[in-house]
C-alpha positions as CSV (number, residue, x, y, z in Angstrom):
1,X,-93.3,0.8,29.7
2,X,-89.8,0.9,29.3
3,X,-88.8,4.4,28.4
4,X,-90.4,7.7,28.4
5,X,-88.8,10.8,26.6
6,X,-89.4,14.7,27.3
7,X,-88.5,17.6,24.7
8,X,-89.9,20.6,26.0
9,X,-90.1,23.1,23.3
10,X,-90.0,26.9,22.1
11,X,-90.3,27.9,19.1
12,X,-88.2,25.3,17.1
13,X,-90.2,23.8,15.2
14,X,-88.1,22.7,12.2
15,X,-85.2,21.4,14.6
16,X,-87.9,19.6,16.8
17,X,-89.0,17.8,13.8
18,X,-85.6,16.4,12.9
19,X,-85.3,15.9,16.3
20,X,-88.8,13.8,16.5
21,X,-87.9,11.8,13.1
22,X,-84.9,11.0,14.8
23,X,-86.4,9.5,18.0
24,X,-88.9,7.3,15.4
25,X,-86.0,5.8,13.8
26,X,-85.0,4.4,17.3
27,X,-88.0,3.8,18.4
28,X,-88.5,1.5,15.4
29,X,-86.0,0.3,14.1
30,X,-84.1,-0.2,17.6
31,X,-87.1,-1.1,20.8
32,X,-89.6,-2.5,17.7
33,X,-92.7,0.1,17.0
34,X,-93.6,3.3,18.0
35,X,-95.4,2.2,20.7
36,X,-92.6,0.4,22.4
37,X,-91.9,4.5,23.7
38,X,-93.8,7.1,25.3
39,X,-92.9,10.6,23.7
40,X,-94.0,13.7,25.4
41,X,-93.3,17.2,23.7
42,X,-94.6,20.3,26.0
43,X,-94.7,23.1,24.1
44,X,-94.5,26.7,25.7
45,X,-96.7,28.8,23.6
46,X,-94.6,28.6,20.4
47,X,-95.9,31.3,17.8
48,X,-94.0,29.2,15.4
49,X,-96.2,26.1,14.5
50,X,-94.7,24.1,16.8
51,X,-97.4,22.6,18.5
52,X,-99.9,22.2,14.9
53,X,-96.8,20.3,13.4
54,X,-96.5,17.6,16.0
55,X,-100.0,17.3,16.1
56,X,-100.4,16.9,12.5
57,X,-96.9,14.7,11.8
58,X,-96.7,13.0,15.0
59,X,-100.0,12.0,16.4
60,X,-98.5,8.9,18.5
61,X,-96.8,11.9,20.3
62,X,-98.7,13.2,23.5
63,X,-98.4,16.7,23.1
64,X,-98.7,19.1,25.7
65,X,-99.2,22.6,24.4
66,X,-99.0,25.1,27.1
67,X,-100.8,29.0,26.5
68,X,-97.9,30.9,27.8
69,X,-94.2,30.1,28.7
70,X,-93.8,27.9,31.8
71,X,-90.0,27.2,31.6
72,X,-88.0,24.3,31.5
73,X,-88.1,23.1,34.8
74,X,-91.8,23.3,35.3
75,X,-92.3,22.1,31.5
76,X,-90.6,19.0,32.3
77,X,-92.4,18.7,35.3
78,X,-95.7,18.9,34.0
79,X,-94.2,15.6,31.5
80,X,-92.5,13.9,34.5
81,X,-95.5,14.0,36.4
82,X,-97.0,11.7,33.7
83,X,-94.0,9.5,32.7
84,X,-94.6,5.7,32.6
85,X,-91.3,4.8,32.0
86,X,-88.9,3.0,33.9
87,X,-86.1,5.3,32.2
88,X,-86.9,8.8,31.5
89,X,-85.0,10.9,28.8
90,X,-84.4,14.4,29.0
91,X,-83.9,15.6,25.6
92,X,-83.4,19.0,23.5
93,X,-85.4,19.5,20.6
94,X,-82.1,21.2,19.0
95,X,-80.6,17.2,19.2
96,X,-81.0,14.4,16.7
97,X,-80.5,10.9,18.0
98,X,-78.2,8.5,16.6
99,X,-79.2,4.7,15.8
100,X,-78.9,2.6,18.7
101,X,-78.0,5.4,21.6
102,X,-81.4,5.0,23.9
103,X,-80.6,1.4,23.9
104,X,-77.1,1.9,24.9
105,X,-78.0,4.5,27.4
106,X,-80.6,2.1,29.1
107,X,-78.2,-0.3,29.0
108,X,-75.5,1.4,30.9
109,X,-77.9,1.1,34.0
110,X,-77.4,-2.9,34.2
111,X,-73.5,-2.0,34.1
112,X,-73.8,0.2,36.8
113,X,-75.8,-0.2,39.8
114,X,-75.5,2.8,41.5
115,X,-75.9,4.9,38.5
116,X,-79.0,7.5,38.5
117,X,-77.7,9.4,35.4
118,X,-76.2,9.0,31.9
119,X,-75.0,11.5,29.6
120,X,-73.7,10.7,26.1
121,X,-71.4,12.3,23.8
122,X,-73.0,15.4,22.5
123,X,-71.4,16.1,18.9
124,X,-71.4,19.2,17.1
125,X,-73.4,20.1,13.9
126,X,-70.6,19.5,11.9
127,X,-69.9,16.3,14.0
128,X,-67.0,17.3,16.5
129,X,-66.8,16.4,20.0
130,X,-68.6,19.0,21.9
131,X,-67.7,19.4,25.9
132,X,-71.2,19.0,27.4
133,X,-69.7,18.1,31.5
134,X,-69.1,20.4,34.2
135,X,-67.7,20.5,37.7
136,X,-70.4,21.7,40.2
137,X,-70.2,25.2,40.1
138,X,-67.9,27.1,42.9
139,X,-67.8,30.8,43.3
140,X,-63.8,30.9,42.4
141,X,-64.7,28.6,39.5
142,X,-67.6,31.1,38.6
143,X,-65.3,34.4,38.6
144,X,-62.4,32.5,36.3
145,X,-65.0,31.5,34.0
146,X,-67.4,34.8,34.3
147,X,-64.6,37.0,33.8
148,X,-62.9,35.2,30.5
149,X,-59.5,33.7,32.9
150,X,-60.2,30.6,31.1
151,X,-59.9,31.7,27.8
152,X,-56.7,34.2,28.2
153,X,-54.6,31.8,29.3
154,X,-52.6,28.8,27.4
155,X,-54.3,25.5,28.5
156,X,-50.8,24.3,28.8
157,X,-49.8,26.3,31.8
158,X,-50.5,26.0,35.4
159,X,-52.7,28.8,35.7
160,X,-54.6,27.7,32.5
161,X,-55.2,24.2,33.8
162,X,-56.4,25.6,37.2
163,X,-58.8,28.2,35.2
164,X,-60.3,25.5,33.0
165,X,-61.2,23.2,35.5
166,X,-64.9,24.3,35.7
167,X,-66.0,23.6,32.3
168,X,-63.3,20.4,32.4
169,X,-61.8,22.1,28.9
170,X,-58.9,19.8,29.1
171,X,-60.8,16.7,28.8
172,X,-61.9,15.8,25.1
173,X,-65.0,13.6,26.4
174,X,-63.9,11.1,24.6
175,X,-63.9,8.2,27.9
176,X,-66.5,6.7,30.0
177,X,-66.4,8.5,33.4
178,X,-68.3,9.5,36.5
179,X,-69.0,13.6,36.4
180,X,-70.5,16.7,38.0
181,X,-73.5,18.1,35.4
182,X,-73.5,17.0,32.0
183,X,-75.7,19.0,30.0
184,X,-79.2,19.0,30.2
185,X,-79.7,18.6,26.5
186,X,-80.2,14.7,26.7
187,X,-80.2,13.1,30.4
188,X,-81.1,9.4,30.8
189,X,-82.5,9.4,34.1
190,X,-84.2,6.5,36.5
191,X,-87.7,7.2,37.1
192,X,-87.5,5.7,40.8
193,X,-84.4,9.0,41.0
194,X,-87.0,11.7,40.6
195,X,-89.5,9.4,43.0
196,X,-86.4,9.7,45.8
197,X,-84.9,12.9,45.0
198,X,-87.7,15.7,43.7
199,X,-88.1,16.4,40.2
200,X,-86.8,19.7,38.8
201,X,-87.2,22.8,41.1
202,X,-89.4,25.3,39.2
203,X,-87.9,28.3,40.4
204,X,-85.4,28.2,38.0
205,X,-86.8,29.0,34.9
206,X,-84.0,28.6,32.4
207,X,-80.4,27.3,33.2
208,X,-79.2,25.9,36.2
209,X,-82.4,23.8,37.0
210,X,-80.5,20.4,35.6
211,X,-77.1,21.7,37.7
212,X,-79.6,22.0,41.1
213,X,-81.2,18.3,40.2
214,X,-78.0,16.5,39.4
215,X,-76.2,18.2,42.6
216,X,-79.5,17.0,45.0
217,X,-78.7,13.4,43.0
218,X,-75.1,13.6,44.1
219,X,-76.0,14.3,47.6
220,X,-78.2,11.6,48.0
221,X,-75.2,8.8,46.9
222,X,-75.8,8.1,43.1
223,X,-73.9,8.3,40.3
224,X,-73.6,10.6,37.5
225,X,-72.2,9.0,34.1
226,X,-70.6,10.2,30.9
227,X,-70.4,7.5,28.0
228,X,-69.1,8.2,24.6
229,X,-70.7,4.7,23.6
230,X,-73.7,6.5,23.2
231,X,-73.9,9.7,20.9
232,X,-76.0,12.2,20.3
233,X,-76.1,15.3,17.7
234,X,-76.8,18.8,19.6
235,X,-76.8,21.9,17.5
236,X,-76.1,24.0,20.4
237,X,-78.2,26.8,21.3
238,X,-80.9,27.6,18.8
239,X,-83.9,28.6,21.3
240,X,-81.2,30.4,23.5
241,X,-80.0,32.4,20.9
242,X,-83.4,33.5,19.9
243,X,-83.7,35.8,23.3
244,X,-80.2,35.7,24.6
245,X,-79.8,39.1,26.7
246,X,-83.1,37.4,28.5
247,X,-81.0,34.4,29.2
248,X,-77.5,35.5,30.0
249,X,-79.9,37.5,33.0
250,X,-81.7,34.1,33.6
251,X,-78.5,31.8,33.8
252,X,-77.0,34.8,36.8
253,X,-80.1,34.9,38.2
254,X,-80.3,31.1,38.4
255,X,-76.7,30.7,39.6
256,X,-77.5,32.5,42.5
257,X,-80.3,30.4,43.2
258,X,-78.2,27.5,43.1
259,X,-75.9,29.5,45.8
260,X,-78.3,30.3,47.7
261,X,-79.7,26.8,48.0
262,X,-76.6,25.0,48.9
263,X,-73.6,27.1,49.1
264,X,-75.2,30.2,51.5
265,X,-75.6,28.3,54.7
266,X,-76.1,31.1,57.4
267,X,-74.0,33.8,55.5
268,X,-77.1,35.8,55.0
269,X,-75.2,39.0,54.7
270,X,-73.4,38.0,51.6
271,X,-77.0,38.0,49.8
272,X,-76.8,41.4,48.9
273,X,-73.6,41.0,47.4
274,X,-73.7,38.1,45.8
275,X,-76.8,39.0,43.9
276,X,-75.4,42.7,43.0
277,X,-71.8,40.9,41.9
278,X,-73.7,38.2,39.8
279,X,-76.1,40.8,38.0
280,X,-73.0,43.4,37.3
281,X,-71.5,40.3,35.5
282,X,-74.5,39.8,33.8
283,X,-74.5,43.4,32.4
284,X,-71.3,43.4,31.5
285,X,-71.6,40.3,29.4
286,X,-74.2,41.8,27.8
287,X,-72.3,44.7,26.8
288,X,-70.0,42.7,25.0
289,X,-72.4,40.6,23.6
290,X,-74.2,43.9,21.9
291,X,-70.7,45.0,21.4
292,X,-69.5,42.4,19.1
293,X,-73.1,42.4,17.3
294,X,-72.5,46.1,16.7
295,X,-68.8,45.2,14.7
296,X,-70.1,42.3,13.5
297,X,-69.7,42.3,9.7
């Protein structure tokens, strides 16, 4: 088997089947049959129909419906632990894959030996560019970024460049290029990586997991990609949105995870703080996320 491919989904079910139709067209019309793929969807208790329309539309998908909400590190896992593939693909079911992208992502590999992971170019609904890489999160990076430093400045000035650094705004992701974390939303990855490195670690439950896994891969002396040779449509956001207090508390709580796993070292008295620091950030964005739904029109 050449390629396996992973959507774990939540309550999308009309985006995941775009996003399934999509992944048949490539399957067929670019590897040669449906069968030339293994497809897994794990579904975490969706109370939309999710699981009913796979099985009913897409019954040379192996569906995995689970009974409550395992997240997405441990939904993947549960995928991972059954993938075939010599390639596996990490993918969103908010995305839509264009014609010939798995084959140029699997591609890539021969280019590049030491290459574990490849991103492509995530575009927009209405089909701009959107910025999908990140540096490797650092606490100063963090605070620009948490606080809004990277939007109140021009990107033309010092200070603006330095405060945009994190989310690499001044790049238009329009190259080839080695980076940090590209988004988790589609992720070719080696199988023999997750043999060598771990897969995802499950006690992240939402956001950061991918950021954790693609720092261990780093560590270990492989190779992160970017290509805009492959692209891929992601309409950004649409299970997030659904609960997104919940998640702005799950993407602080999982930043300090991801801390605490590599950045703490001995410091155990700045647990306390960091913790407190990252969860008053969290409130305070979610103050001003209720706020602008208040004044919303």
């Amino acid at each position: 088997m050449l390629l396996s491919i992973i959507i774990v989904s939540w309550n999308t079910k009309d985006l995941l089947d775009a996003c399934l139709a999509s992944v048949a067209v490539e399957l067929e019309g670019t590897f040669g049959g449906l069968d030339k793929g293994q497809v897994f969807v794990v579904d975490n208790a969706s109370a939309d129909g999710s699981s009913q329309m796979v099985a009913q539309k897409y019954p040379w998908v192996n569906l995995i419906a689970n009974a409550d909400n395992r997240g997405f590190a441990a939904a993947n896992n549960q995928a991972f632990a059954l993938a075939a593939g010599d390639f596996v693909l990490m993918l969103n079911p908010d995305t839509e894959v264009k014609p010939g992208a798995l084959k140029t992502l699997i591609d890539f590999f021969a280019e590049h030996e030491k290459a574990a992971v490849v991103a492509p170019q995530l575009l927009n609904s209405d089909g701009s560019i959107q910025r999908s890489c990140r540096q490797f999160p650092t606490f100063i990076g963090m605070l620009y970024e948490l606080i809004g430093l990277s939007r109140m400045f021009p990107a033309s000035s010092p200070r603006g460049i330095k405060f945009r650094e994190y989310k690499m705004l001044d790049w238009n992701h329009d190259d080839e290029r080695q980076v940090d974390q590209p988004e988790g939303a589609c992720l070719m990855i080696k199988r023999e990586i997750l043999q060598k490195v771990g897969t995802l670690d499950e006690g992240f439950f939402m956001l950061f997991e991918e950021v954790d896994w693609c720092y261990r891969v780093k560590k270990a002396g492989w190779e992160i990609w970017f290509t805009p040779r492959a692209q891929v449509v992601h309409h950004y956001g649409q299970s997030i949105k659904q609960v997104k207090v919940a998640m702005i508390l799950s993407s602080h709580r999982g930043l300090y995870r991801f801390w605490h796993k590599h950045y703490r070292g001995g410091r155990w008295w700045l647990d306390g703080v960091a913790y407190l620091g990252l969860m008053a950030l969290a409130y305070v964005r979610i103050a001003s996320y209720k706020l602008k739904a208040l004044l919303a029109p």
